[in-house]
N, C-alpha and C positions, 0 to 999 in steps of 0.2 A: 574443491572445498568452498564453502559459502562463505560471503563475509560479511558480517554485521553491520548493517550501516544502520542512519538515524535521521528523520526529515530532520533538514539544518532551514530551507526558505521555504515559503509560498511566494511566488510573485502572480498575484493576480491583477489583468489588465482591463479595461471596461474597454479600450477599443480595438481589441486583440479578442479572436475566437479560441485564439490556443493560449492556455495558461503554464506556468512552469513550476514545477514545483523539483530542491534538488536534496539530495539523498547526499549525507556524508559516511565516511567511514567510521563506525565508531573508534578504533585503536589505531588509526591511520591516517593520510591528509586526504586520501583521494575523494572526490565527489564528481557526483553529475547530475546534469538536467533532464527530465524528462517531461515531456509536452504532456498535456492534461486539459478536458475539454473544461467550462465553466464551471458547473455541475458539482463536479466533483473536485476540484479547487475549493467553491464554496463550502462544500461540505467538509472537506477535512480543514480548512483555516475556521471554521466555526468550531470545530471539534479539539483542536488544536488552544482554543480560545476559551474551552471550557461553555459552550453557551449547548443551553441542551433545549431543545424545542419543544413547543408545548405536544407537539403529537407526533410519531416515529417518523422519519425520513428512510428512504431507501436502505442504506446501511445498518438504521437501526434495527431496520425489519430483519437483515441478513443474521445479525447479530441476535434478534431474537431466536428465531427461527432454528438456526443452530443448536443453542442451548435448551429451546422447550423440547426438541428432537433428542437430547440426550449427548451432542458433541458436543466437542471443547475448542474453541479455537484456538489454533495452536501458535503459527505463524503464516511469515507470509515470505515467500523466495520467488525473486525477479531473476528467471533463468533461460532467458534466450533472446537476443536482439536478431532479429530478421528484414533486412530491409529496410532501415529505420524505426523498424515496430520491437516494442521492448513486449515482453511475453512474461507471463506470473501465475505463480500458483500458489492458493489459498488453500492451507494445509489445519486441518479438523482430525484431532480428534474422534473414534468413533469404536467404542467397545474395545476400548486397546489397541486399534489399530490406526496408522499414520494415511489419511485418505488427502490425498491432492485434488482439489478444484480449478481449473482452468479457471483466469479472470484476468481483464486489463489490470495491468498495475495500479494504476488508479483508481479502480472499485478495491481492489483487494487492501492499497493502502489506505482509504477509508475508515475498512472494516478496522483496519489494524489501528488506525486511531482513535475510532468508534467503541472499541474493548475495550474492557477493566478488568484490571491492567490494559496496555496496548500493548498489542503485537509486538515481538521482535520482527523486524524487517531484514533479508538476508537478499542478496545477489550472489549470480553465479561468476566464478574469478574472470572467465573467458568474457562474460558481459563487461563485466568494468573495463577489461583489457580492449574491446571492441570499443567501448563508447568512449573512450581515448583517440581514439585515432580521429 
């Protein structure tokens, strides 16, 4: 079963290539880190900060794109750690039915901060239990 977490930091570094951004439990203490390249740091700490750019960024475009197509963005579920690598899917809406997008966590939580509203963000129990150890 999923659980709801909620971007708690951004730490972005200017001499660091890997940025972090970490995920808490919504109804619970647990959190964790996940590694995030500049890019997309920047863009959800801008998003995050309410600053909205004079012309679409990456995200924006996904976000558009969705909605002129007729989906809904629904949420977003971090459901597989492999090797270090956390694995996500970006879940839309589409004619009634629940359609999954493969996508790094990190684009997908973009989108999700990029929405209006923003995304519920949800992990899989085994992930959290994995990124414990």
């Amino acid at each position: 079963m999923p659980i709801q977490m909620e971007l708690s930091r951004i730490i972005i570094s200017e001499i660091n290539d890997q940025q972090v951004i970490y995920l808490k439990e919504v109804d619970g203490d647990r959190q964790f880190p996940i590694m995030i390249g500049i890019f997309e740091a920047t863009s959800i700490h801008r998003r995050v900060k309410d600053f909205v750019p004079p012309r679409p960024l990456t995200h924006d475009l996904i976000v558009s794109i969705v909605e002129r197509l007729g989906g809904e963005l629904d949420s977003v579920i971090i459901n597989d750690l492999k090797e270090g690598t956390y694995f996500a899917n970006l879940r839309v809406k589409v004619d009634g039915e629940l359609v999954s997008i493969d996508a790094r966590p990190s684009d997908a939580i973009a989108v999700a901060v990029t929405s209006q509203p923003h995304l519920p963000i949800y992990v899989e129990e085994h992930v959290l239990e994995e990124s414990e150890v």
